[in-house]
C-alpha positions as CSV (number, residue, x, y, z in Angstrom):
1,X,93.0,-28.1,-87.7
2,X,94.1,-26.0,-90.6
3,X,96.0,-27.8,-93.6
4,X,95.3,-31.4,-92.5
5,X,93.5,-33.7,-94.5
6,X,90.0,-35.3,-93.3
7,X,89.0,-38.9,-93.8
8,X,86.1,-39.3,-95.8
9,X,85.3,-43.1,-94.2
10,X,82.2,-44.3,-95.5
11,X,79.7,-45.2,-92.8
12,X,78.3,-48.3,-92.6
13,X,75.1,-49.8,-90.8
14,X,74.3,-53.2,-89.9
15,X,70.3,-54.3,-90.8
16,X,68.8,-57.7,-90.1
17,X,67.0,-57.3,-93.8
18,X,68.3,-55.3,-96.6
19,X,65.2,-53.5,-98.1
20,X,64.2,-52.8,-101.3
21,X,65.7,-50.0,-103.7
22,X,63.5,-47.2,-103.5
23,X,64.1,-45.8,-107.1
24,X,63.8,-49.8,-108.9
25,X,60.5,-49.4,-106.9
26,X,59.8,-46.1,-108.9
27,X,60.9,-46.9,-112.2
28,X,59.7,-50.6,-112.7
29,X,56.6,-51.3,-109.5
30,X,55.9,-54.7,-111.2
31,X,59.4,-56.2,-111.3
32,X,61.0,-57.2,-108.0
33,X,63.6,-54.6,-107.1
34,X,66.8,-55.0,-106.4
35,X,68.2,-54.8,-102.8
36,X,69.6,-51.5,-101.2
37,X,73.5,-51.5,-100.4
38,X,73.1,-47.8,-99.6
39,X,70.7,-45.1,-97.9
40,X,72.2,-42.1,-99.3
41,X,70.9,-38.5,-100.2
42,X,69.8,-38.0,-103.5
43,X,69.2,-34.7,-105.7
44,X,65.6,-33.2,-105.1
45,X,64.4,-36.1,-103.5
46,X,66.2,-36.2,-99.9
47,X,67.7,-39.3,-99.1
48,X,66.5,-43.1,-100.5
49,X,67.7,-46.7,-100.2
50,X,69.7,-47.3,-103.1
51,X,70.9,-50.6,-105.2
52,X,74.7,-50.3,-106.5
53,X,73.3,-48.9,-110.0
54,X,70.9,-46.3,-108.8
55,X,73.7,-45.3,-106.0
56,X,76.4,-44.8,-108.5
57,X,74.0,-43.0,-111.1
58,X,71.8,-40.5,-108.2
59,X,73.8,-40.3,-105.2
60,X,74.8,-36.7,-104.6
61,X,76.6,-37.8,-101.0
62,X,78.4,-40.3,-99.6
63,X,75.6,-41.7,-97.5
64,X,76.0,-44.9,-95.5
65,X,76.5,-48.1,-96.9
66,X,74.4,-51.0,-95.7
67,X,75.0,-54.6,-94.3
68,X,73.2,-57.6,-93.8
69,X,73.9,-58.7,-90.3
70,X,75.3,-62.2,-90.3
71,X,72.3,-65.0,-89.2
72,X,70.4,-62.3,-88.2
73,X,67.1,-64.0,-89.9
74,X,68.0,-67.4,-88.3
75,X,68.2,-65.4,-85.0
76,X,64.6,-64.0,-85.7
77,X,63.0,-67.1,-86.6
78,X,64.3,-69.3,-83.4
79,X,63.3,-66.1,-81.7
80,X,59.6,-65.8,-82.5
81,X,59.5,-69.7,-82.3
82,X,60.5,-69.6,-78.5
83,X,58.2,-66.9,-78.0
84,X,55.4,-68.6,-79.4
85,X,56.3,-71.6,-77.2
86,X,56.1,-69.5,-74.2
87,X,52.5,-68.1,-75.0
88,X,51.4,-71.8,-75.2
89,X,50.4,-71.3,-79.5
C-alpha cells in the first residue's frame, strides 16, 4: 500500500508483577532498582526491561510497553491459599 501512512501503535503487555529495570540493576546492584515500564531493544545489548529513564535514554525501538494487571497479586494470593487448602497444609 504505496503512499499510505503506517501506525506506529505502541504495544503493550499485561504482567501480573512488573520486574526490575535491567540496566538500574547494572549500574547500581546494591540499590533497589526501579520498575520496568518497558521491554524494549537496546543498542549492542539486544533487548532489556527498561524503567522510564533508562527507556528514554537506551531504547533504539519502540519496544512494548508494560502493565501491571489490575489485582492480579490479590488473585495469586487467594489462589495459592485455596490450593494449599485443598492439599490439606
Amino acid at each position: 500500500m504505496a503512499g499510505q501512512a503506517r501506525s506506529l501503535k505502541q504495544r503493550t503487555a499485561t504482567l501480573t508483577v512488573l520486574p526490575p529495570c535491567d540496566l538500574c540493576k547494572m549500574e547500581s546492584p546494591l540499590s533497589i532498582p526501579q520498575t520496568a515500564r518497558y521491554d524494549a531493544p537496546i543498542a549492542g545489548n539486544g533487548w532489556a526491561y527498561l524503567c522510564l529513564y533508562h527507556y528514554i535514554a537506551y531504547a533504539v525501538g519502540r519496544g512494548t510497553k508494560l502493565i501491571a494487571e489490575s489485582g492480579a497479586v490479590e488473585r495469586e494470593i487467594v489462589s495459592a491459599r485455596q490450593r494449599l487448602a485443598e492439599e490439606g497444609a
